[in-house]
C-alpha positions as CSV (number, residue, x, y, z in Angstrom):
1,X,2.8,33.8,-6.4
2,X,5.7,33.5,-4.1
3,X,7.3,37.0,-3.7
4,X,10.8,37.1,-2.7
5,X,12.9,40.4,-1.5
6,X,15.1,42.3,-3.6
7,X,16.1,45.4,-5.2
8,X,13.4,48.0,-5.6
9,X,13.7,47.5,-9.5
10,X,13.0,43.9,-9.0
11,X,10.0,44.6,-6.5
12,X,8.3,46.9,-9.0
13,X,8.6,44.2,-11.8
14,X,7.0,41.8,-9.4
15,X,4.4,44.8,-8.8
16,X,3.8,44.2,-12.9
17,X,3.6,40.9,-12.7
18,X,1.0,40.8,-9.9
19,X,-1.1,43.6,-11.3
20,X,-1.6,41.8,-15.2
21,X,-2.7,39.2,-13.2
22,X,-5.2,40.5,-11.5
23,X,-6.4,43.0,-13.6
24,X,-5.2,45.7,-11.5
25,X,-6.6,44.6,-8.3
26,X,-4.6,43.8,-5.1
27,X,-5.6,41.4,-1.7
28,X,-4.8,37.6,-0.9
29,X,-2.8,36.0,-3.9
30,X,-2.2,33.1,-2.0
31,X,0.1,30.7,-4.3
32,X,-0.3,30.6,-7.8
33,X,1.6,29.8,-10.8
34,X,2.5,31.9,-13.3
35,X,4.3,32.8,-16.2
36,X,7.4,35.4,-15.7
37,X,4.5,37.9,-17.1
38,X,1.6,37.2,-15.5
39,X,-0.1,34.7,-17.2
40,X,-1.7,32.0,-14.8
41,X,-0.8,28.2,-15.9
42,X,-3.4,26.9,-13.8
43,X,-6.9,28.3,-12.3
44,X,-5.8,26.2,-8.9
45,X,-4.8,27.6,-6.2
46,X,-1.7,25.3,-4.3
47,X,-2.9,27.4,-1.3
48,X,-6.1,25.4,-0.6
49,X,-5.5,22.2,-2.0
50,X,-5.2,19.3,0.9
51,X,-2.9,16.7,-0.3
52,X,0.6,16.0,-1.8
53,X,-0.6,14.3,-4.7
54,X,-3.3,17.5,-5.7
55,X,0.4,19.7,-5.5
56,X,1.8,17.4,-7.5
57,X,-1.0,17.1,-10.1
58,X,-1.3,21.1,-10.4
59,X,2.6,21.2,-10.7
60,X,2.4,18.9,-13.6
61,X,-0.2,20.5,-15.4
62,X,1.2,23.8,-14.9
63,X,4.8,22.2,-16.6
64,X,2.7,21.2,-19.6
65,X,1.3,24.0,-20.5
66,X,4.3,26.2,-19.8
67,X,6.4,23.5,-22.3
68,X,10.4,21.9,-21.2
69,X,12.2,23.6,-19.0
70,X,15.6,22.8,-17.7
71,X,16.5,22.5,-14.0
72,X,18.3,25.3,-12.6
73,X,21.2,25.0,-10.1
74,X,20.6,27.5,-7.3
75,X,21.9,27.6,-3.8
76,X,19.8,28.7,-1.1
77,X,21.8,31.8,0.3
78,X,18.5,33.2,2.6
79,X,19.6,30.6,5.7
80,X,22.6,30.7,7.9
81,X,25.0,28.0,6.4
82,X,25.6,27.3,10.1
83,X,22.1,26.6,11.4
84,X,22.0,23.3,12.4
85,X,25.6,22.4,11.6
86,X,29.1,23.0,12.9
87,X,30.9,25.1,15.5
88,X,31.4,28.8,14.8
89,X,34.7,30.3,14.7
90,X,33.9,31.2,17.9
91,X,33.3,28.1,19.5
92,X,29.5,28.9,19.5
93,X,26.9,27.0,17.9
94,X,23.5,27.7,16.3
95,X,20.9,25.3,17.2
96,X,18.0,24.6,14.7
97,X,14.8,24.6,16.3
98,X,11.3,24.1,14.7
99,X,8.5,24.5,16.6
100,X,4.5,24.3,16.2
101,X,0.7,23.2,17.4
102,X,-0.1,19.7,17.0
103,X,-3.4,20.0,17.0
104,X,-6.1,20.9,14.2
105,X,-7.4,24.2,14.9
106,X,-5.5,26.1,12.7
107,X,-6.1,26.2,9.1
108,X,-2.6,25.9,8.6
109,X,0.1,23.9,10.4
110,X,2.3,27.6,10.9
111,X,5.1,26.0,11.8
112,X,8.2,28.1,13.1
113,X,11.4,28.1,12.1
114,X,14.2,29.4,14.3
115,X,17.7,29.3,15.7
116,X,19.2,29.0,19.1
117,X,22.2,30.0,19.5
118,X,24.7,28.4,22.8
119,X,28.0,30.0,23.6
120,X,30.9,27.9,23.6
121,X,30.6,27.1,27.4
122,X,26.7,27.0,27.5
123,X,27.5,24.2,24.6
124,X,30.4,22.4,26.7
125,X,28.0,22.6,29.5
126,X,25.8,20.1,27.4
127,X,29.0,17.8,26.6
128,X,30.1,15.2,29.7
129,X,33.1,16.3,31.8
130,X,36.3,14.5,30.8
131,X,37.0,11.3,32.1
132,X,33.0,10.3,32.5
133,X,32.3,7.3,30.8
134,X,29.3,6.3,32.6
135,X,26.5,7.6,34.6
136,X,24.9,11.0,35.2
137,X,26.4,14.5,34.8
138,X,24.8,17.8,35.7
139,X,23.2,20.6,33.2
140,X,23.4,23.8,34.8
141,X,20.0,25.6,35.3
142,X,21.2,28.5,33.7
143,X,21.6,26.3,30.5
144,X,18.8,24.5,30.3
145,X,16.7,27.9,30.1
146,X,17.8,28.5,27.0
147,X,15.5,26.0,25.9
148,X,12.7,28.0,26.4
149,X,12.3,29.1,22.9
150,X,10.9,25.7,22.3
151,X,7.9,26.3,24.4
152,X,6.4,28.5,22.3
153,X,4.8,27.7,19.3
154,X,4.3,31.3,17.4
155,X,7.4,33.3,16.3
156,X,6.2,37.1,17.8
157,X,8.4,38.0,19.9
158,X,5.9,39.2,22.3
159,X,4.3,35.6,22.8
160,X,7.7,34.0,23.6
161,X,8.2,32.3,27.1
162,X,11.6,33.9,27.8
163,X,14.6,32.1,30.1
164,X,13.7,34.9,33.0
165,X,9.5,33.3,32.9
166,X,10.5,29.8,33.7
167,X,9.3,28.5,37.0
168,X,10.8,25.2,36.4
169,X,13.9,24.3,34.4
170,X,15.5,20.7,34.7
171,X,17.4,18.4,32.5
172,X,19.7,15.6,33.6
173,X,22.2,13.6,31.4
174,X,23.2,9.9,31.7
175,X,25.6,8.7,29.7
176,X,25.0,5.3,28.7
177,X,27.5,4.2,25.7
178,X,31.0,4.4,25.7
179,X,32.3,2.9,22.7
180,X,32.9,3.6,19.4
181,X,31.3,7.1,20.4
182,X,29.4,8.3,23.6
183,X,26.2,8.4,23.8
184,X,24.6,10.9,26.4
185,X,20.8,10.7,26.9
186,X,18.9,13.9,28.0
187,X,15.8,14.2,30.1
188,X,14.0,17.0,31.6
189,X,11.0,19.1,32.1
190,X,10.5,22.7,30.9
191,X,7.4,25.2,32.6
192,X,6.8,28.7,33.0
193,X,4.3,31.7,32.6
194,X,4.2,35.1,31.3
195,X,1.9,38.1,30.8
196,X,0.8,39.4,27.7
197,X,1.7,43.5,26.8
198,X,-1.7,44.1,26.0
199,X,-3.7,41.7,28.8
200,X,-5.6,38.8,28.5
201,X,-4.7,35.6,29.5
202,X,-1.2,35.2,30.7
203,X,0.9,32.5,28.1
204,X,1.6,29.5,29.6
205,X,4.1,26.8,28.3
206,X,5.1,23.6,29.3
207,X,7.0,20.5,27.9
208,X,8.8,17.5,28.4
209,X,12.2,17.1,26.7
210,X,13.5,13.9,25.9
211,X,16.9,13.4,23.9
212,X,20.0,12.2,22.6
213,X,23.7,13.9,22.5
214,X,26.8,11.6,20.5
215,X,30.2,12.8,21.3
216,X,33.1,10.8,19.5
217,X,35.9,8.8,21.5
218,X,37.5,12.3,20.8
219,X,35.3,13.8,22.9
220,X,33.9,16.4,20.2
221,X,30.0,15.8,19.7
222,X,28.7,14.6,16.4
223,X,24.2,15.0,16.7
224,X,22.5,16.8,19.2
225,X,18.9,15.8,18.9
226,X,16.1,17.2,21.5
227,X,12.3,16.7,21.5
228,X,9.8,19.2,23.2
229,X,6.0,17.8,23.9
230,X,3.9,20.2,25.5
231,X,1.5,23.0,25.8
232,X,1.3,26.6,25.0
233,X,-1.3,29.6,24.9
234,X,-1.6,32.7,23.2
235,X,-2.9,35.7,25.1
236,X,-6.2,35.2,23.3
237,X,-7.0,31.7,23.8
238,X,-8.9,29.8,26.7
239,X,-7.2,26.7,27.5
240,X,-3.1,25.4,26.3
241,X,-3.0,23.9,22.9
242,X,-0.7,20.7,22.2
243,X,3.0,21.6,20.7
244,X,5.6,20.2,19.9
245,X,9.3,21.3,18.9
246,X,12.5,19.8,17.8
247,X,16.0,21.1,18.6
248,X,18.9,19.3,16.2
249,X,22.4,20.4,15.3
250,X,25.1,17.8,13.6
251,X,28.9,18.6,13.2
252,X,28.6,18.2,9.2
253,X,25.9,18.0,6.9
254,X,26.1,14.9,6.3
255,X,25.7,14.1,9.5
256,X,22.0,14.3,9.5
257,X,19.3,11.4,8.7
């Protein structure tokens, strides 16, 4: 069962729900599916199962058994309309930036989902100075660390390589288009370390970003696409694990793949 927050009357109905499903008894749910009072559609547990097409095959026979139902019309409402899309009102934008381990040690992928938000001149920092139509441009070090969220692939704030831990922060642009739009390539390297509160090893995060900015012949940018490949460690682990991270905005929704 996926529990969503709400109002304390809905939380205690929830509380219902969950206790005639479980006789009374409380621990690890994980994801099941239910009826709105309780009553399990399925002994399988989505939780555990390894593929698409075991999902799919639960979902189905939970549908049967719970009989037609008609598709409801809902708008998510829990995400910042502007994550990932458009400028603010202040000329600001929030970045979307997903981050996680690429290898298989986790039992879980975990991924993270977060924001990153530039002010209006970190953002025109990004953009290429009026007038340049070819060749390289300049990032400011001071705005390429704020990339360092994406070294870090765990969401506690405690584990995050922050702008101030960077020993190394570069990223050059070339533009190399100047047509029907611009198209700016980005190129860089991100590294720096950071002790944990509580000991242990010190985190260490590295990557190398690779990417693409499109401005229009207006000179507004449209995409804003930037790829992390690296390493990071928790306090509590030996050696760097592989990561990887993504960093996209557009200037509409529609903009997007």
């Amino acid at each position: 069962m996926i529990h969503a927050s709400g109002s304390r009357e809905r939380f205690a109905a929830e509380r219902a729900v969950i206790s005639n499903f479980t006789g009374g008894k409380t621990g690890d749910l994980a994801v099941h599916l239910l009826t709105p009072d309780g009553e399990p559609l399925t002994n399988k547990n989505i939780f555990r199962q390894q593929s698409s097409n075991e999902v799919l095959a639960t979902l189905r026979e939970a549908l049967e058994k719970f009989g037609p139902v008609t598709p409801r019309r809902v708008k998510a409402d829990w995400q910042d309309p502007t994550r990932g899309v458009g400028t603010r009102d202040d000329g600001s934008v929030r970045l979307a930036l997903t981050a996680r381990n690429t290898d298989r040690r986790d039992y879980s992928a975990r991924p993270v989902f977060d924001s990153l938000i530039m002010t209006s001149e970190e953002w025109a920092a990004l953009q290429p100075p009026r007038g340049v139509t070819n060749g390289r441009y300049a990032i400011p070090e001071s705005v390429t660390k704020r990339f360092a969220r994406g070294l870090s692939s765990n969401s506690d704030l405690s584990y995050l390589i922050r702008p101030e831990d960077l020993r190394e922060a570069q990223l050059e642009a070339q533009v190399v288009s100047a047509q029907d739009d611009t198209l700016v390539t980005l190129s860089g390297n991100l590294q720096g370390t950071r002790p944990h509160i509580n000991g242990g090893e010190p985190m260490r995060g590295a990557a190398k970003l690779t990417g693409q900015l499109r401005v229009d012949k207006t000179g507004k940018p449209t995409s804003l696409l930037l790829l992390f490949e690296g390493t990071f460690n928790l306090p509590y682990e030996k050696s760097p694990r592989p990561t990887a991270a993504l960093i996209e905005w557009h200037s509409h929704a529609s903009d997007g793949p």
